[in-house]
py3Dmol code that shows the C-alpha trace and the ligand (Angstrom):
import py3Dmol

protein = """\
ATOM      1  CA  UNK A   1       0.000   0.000   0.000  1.00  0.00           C
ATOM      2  CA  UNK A   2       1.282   3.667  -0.663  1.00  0.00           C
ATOM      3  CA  UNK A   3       2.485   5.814   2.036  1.00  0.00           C
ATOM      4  CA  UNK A   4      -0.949   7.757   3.615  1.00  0.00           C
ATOM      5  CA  UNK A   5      -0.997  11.013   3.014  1.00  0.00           C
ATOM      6  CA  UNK A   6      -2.274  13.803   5.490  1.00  0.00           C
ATOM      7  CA  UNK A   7      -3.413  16.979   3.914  1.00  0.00           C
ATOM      8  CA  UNK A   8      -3.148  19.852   6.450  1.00  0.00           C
ATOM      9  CA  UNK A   9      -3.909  23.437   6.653  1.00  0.00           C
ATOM     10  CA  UNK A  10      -1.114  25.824   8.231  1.00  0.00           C
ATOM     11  CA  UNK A  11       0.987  24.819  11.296  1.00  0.00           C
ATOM     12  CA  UNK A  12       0.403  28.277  12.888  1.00  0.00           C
ATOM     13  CA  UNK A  13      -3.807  28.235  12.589  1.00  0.00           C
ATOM     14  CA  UNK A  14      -5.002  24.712  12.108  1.00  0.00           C
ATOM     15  CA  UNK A  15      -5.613  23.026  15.170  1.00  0.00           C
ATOM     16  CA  UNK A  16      -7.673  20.423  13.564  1.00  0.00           C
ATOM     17  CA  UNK A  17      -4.697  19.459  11.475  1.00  0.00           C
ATOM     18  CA  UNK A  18      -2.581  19.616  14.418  1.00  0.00           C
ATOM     19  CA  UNK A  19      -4.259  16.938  16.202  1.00  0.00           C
ATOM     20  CA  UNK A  20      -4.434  13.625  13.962  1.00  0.00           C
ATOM     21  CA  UNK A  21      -0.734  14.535  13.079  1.00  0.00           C
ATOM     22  CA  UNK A  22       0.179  14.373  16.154  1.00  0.00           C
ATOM     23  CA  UNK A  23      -1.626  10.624  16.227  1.00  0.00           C
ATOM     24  CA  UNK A  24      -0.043   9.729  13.593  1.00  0.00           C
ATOM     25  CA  UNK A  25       3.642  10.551  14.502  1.00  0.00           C
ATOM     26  CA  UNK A  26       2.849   9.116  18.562  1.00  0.00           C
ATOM     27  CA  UNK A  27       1.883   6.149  16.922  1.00  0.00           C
ATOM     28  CA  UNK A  28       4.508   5.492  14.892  1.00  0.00           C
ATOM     29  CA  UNK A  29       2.989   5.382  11.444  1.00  0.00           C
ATOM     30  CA  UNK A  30       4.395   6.481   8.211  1.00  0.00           C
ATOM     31  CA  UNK A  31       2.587   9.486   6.379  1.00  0.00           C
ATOM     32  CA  UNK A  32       3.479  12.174   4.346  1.00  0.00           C
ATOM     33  CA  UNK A  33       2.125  15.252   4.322  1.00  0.00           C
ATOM     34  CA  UNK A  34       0.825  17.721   2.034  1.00  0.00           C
ATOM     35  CA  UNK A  35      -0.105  21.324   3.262  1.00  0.00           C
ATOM     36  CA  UNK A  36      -2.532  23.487   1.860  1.00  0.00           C
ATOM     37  CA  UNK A  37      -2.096  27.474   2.481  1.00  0.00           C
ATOM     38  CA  UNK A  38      -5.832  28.627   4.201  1.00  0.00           C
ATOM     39  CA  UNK A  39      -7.084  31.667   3.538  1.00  0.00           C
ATOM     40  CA  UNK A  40      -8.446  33.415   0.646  1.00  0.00           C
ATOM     41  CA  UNK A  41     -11.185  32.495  -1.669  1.00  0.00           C
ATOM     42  CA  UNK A  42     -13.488  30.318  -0.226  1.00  0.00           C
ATOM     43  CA  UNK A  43     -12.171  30.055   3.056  1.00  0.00           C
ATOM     44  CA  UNK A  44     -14.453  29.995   5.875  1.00  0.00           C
ATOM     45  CA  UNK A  45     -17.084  28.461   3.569  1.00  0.00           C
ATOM     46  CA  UNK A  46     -14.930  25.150   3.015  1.00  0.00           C
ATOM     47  CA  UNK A  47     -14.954  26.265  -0.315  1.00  0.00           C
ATOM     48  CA  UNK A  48     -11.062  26.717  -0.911  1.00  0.00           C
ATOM     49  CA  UNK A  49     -10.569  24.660  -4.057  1.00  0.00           C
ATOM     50  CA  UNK A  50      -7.466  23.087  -2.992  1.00  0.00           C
ATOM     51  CA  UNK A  51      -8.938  21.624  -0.122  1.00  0.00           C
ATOM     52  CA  UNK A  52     -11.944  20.745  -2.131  1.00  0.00           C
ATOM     53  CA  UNK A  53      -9.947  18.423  -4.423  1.00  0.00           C
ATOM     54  CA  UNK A  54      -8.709  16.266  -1.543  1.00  0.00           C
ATOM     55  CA  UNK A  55     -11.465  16.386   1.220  1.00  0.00           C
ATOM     56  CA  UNK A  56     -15.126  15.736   0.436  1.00  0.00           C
ATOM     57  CA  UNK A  57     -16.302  18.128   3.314  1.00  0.00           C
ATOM     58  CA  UNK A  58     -14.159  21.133   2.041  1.00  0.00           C
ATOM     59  CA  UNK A  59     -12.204  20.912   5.234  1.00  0.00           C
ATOM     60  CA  UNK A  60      -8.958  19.835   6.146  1.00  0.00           C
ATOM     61  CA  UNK A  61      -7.232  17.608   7.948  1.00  0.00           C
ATOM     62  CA  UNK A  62      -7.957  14.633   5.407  1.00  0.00           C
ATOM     63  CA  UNK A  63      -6.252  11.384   5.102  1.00  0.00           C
ATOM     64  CA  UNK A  64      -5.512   9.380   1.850  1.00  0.00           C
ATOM     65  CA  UNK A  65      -5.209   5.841   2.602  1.00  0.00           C
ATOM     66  CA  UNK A  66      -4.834   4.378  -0.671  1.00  0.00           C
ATOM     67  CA  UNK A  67      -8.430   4.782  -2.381  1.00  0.00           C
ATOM     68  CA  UNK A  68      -9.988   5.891   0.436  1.00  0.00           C
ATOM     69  CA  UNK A  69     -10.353   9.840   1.747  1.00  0.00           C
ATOM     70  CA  UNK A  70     -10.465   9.939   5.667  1.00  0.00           C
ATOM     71  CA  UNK A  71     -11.520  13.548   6.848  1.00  0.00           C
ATOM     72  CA  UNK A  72     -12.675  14.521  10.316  1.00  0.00           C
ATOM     73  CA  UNK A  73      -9.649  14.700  12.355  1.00  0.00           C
ATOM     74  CA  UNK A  74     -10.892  12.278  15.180  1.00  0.00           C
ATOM     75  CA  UNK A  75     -11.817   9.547  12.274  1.00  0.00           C
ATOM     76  CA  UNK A  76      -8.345  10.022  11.040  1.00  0.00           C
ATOM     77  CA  UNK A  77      -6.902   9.409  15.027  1.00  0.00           C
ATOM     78  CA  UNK A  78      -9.388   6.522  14.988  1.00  0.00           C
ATOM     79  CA  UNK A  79      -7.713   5.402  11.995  1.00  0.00           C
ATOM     80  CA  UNK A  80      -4.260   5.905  13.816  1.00  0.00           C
ATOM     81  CA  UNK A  81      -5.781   3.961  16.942  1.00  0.00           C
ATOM     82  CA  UNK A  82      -6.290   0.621  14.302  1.00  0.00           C
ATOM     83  CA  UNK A  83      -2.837   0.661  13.376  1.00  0.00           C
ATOM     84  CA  UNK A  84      -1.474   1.612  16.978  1.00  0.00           C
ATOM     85  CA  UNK A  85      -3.657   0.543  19.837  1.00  0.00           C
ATOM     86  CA  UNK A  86      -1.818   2.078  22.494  1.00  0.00           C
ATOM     87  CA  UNK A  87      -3.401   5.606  20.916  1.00  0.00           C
ATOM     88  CA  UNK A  88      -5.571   4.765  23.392  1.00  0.00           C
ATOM     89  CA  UNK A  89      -6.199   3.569  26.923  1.00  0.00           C
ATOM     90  CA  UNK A  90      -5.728  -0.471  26.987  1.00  0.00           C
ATOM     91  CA  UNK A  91      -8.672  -0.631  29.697  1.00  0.00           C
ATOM     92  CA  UNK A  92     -11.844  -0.783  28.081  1.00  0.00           C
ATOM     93  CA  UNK A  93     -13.505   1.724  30.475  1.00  0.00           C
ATOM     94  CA  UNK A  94     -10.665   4.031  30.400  1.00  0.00           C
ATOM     95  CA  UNK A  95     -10.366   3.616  26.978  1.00  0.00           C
ATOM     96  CA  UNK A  96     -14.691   5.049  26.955  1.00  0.00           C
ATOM     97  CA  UNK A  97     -13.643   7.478  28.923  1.00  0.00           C
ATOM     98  CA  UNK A  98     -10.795   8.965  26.760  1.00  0.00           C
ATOM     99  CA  UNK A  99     -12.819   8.997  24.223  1.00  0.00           C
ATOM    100  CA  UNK A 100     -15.681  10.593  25.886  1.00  0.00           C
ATOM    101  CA  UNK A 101     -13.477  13.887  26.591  1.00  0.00           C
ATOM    102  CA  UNK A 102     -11.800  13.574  23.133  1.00  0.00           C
ATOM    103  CA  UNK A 103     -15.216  13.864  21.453  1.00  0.00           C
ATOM    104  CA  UNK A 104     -16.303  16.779  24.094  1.00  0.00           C
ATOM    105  CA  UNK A 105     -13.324  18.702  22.975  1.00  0.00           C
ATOM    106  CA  UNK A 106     -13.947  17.475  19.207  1.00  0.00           C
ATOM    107  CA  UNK A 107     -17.949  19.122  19.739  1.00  0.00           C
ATOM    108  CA  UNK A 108     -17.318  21.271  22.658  1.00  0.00           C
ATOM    109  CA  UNK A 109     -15.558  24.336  23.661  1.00  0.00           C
ATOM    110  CA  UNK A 110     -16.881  26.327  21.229  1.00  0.00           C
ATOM    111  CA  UNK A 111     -16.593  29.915  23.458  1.00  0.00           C
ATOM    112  CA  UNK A 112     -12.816  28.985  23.495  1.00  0.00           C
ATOM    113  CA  UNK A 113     -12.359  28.181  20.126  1.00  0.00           C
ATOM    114  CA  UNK A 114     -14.487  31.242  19.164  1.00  0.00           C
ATOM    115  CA  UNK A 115     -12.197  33.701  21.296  1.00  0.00           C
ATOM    116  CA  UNK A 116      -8.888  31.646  21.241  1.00  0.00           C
ATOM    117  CA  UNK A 117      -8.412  30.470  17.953  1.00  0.00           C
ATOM    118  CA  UNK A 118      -5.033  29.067  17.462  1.00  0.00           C
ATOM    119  CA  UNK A 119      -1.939  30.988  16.711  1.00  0.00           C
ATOM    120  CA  UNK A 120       1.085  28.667  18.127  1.00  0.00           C
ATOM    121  CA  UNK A 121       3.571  31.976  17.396  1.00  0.00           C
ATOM    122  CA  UNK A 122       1.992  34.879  18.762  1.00  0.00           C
ATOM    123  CA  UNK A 123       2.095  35.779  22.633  1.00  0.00           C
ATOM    124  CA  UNK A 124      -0.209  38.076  23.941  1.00  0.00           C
ATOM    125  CA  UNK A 125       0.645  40.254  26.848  1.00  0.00           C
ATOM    126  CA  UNK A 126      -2.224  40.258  28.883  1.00  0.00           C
ATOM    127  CA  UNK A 127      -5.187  37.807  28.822  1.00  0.00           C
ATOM    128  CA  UNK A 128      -7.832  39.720  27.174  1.00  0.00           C
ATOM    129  CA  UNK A 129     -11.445  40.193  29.094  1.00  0.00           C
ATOM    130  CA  UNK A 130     -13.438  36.977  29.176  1.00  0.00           C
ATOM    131  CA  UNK A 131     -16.803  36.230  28.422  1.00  0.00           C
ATOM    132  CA  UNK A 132     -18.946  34.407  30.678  1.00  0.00           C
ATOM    133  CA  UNK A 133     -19.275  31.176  28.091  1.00  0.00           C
ATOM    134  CA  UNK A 134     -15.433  31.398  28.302  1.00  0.00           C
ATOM    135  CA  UNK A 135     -15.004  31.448  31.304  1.00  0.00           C
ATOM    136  CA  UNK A 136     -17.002  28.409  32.057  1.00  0.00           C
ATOM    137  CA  UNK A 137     -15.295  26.751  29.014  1.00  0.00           C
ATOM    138  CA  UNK A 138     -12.452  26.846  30.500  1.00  0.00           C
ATOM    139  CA  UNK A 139     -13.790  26.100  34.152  1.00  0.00           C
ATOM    140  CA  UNK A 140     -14.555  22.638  32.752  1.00  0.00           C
ATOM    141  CA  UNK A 141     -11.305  22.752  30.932  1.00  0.00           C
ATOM    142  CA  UNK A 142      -9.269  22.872  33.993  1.00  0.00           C
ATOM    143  CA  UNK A 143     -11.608  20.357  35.721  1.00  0.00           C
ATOM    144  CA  UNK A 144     -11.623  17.905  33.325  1.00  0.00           C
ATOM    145  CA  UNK A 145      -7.831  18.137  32.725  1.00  0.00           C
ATOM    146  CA  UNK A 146      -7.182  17.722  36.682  1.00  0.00           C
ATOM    147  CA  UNK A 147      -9.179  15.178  37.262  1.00  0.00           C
ATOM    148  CA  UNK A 148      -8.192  12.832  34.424  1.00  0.00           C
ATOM    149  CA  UNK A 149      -4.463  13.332  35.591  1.00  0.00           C
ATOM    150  CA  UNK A 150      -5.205  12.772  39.014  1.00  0.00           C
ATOM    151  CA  UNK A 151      -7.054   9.759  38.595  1.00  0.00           C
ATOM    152  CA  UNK A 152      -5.044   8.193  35.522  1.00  0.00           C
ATOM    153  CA  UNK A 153      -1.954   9.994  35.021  1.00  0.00           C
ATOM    154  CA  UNK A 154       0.197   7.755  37.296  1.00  0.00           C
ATOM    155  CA  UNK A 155       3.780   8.951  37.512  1.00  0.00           C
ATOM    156  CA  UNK A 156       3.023  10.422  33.570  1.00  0.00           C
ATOM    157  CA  UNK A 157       2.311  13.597  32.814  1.00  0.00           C
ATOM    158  CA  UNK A 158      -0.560  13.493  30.129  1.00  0.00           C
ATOM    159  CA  UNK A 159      -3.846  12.650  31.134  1.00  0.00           C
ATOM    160  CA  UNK A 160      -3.691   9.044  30.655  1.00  0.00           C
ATOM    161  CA  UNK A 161      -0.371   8.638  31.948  1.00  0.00           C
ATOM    162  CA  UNK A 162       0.533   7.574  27.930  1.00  0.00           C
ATOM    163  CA  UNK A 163       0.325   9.957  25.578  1.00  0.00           C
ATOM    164  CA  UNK A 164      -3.336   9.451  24.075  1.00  0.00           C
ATOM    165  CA  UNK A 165      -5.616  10.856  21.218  1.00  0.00           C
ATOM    166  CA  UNK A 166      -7.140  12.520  24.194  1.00  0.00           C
ATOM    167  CA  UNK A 167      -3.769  14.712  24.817  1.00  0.00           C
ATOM    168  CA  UNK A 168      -3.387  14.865  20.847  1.00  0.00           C
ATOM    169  CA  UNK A 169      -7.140  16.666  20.848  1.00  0.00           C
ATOM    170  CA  UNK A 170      -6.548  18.882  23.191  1.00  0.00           C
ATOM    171  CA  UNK A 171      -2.754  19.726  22.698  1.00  0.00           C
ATOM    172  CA  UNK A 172      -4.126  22.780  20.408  1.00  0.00           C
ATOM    173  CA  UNK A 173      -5.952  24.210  23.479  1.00  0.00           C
ATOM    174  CA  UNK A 174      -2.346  24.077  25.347  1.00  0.00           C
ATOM    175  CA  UNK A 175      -1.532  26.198  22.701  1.00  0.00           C
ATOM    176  CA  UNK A 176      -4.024  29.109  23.069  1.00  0.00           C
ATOM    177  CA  UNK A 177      -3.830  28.891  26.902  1.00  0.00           C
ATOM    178  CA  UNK A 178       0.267  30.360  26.255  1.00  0.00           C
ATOM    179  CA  UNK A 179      -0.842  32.391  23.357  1.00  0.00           C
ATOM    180  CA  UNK A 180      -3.975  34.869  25.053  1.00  0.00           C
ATOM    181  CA  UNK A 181      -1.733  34.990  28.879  1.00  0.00           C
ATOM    182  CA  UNK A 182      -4.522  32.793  29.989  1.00  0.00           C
ATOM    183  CA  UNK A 183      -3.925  32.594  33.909  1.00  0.00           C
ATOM    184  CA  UNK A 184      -4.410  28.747  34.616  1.00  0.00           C
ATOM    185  CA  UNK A 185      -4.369  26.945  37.546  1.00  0.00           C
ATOM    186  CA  UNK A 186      -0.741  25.480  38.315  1.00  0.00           C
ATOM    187  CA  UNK A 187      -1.836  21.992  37.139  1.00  0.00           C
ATOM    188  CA  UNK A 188      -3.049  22.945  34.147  1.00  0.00           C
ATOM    189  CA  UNK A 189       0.256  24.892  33.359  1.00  0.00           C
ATOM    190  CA  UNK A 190       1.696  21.535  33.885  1.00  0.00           C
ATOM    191  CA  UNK A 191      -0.217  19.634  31.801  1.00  0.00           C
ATOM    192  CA  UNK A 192       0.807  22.308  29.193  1.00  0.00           C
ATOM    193  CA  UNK A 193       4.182  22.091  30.087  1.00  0.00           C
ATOM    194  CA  UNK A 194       4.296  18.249  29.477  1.00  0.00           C
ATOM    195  CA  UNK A 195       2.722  18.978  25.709  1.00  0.00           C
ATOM    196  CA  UNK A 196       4.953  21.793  24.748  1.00  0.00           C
ATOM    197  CA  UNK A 197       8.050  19.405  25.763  1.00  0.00           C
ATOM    198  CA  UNK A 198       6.973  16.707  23.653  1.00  0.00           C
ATOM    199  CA  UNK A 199       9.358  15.883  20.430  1.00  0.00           C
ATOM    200  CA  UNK A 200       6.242  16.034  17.760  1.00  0.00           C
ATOM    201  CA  UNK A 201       4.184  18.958  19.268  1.00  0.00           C
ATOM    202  CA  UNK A 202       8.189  20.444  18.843  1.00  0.00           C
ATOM    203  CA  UNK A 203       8.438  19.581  14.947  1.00  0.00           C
ATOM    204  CA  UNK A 204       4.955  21.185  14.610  1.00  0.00           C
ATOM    205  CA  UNK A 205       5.740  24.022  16.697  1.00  0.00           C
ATOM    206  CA  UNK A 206       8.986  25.133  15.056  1.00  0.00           C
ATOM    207  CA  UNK A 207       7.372  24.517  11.187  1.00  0.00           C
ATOM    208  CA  UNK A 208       4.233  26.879  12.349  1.00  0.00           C
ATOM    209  CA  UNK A 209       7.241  29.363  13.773  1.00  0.00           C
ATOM    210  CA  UNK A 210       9.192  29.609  10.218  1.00  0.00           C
ATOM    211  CA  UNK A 211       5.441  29.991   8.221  1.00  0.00           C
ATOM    212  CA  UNK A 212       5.303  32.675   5.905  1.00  0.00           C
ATOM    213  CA  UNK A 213       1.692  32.794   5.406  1.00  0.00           C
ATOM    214  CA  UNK A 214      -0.467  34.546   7.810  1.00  0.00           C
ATOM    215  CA  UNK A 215      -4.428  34.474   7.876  1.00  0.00           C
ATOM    216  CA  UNK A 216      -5.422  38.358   8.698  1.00  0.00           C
ATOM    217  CA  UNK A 217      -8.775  37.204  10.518  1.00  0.00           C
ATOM    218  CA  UNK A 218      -6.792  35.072  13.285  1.00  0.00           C
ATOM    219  CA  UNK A 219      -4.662  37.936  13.525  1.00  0.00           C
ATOM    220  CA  UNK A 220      -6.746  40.660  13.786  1.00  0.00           C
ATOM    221  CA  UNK A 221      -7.907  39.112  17.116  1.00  0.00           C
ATOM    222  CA  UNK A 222      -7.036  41.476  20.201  1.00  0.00           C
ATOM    223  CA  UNK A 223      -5.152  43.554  17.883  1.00  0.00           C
TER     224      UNK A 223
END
"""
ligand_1 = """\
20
GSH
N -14.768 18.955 12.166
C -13.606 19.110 11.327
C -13.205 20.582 11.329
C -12.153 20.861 10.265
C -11.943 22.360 10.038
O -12.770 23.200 10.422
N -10.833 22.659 9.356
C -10.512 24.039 8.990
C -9.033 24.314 9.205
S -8.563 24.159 10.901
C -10.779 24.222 7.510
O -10.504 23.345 6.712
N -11.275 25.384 7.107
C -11.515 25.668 5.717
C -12.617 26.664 5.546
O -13.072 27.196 6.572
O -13.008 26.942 4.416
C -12.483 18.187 11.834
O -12.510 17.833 13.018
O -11.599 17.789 11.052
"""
view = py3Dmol.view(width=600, height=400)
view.addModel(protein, "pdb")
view.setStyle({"model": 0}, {"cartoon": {"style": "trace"}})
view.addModel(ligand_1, "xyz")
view.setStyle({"model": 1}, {"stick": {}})
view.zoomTo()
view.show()
């Protein structure tokens, strides 16, 4: 079979990209990649044509596994979880339980996602004023992140102990917690810590760093 390929949007905005890549590389399997600059016609409407030609929904990530087109980046990390198991928790209640919070953060969250979107290179100074849908976003956020470590993070430092699909959804949320100065609670900083440290989230990180394109609507935020 040919090598799958992953077609992305750009390091420094897409956080749905970022999360099945970072599957992909935990687990070990071989993919190339093929990046597609957002922005511009279409965009916003899943309507670029580039993106069009290789995902049926208009929206990247998308996965070519031979014939087949994958899109929805937690259908591509289920795809990742076939080939590598240990994507997710080996206990089967565990394992219902990871994916319960990967599909809240795949549905949910939609304040921070609305006021945070992600933009791995920029640092604000101060966090700007949050909303009250925000706030509680990121209540639950901080609960849900606590309490999974402190119940199944062991002597790791991801929320299964392993690094999951669960830490892979939400690693773009690490991201927007150091980009707005959001003040978290000390545990969540760790949590944060442990993804920023990670070798992947690193290769990412430094390829969204030496982009050239920029999308003015993510960066006209707080500006
Ligand atoms: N539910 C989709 C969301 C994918 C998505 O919204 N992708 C954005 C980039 S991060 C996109 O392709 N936008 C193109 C557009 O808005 O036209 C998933 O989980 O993969």
């Amino acid at each position: 079979m040919a090598t799958p390929v992953l077609h992305i949007g750009n390091k420094n905005y897409s956080s749905w990209s970022l999360r099945p890549w970072l599957a992909l590389k935990w687990g070990g399997i071989p993919f190339e990649e093929h990046l597609i600059a957002l922005g511009g016609e279409g965009y916003g409407k899943s309507e670029i044509k580039a993106v069009r030609a290789v995902s049926p929904s208009g929206r990247v990530p998308a996965l070519h596994v031979g014939d087949a087109v994958i899109h929805e980046s937690l259908a591509i990390c289920e795809w990742a979880a076939e080939q590598t198991p240990s994507l997710w928790p080996s206990d089967p209640l565990v394992r219902a339980e990871a994916r319960a919070v990967a599909c809240e953060m795949h549905a949910g969250f939609a304040a921070v996602r609305r006021d945070f979107s992600m933009n791995i290179r920029r640092r604000l100074e101060r966090m700007p004023p949050l909303k009250d849908d925000t706030r509680a976003d990121l209540t639950r956020l901080y609960q849900l992140w606590g309490g999974l470590r402190a119940r199944f993070g062991g002597e790791g430092q991801f929320l299964f102990g392993q690094r999951t699909i669960a830490d892979a959804m939400f690693a773009p949320v690490a991201t927007r917690l150091r980009t707005y100065a959001v003040e978290a609670p000390e545990d969540a900083q760790a949590y944060c810590a442990a993804i920023f440290a990670d070798a992947a989230f690193q290769e990412w990180e430094r390829a969204a760093e030496a982009e050239p394109m920029t999308i003015e609507t993510a960066e006209a935020l707080y500006r």
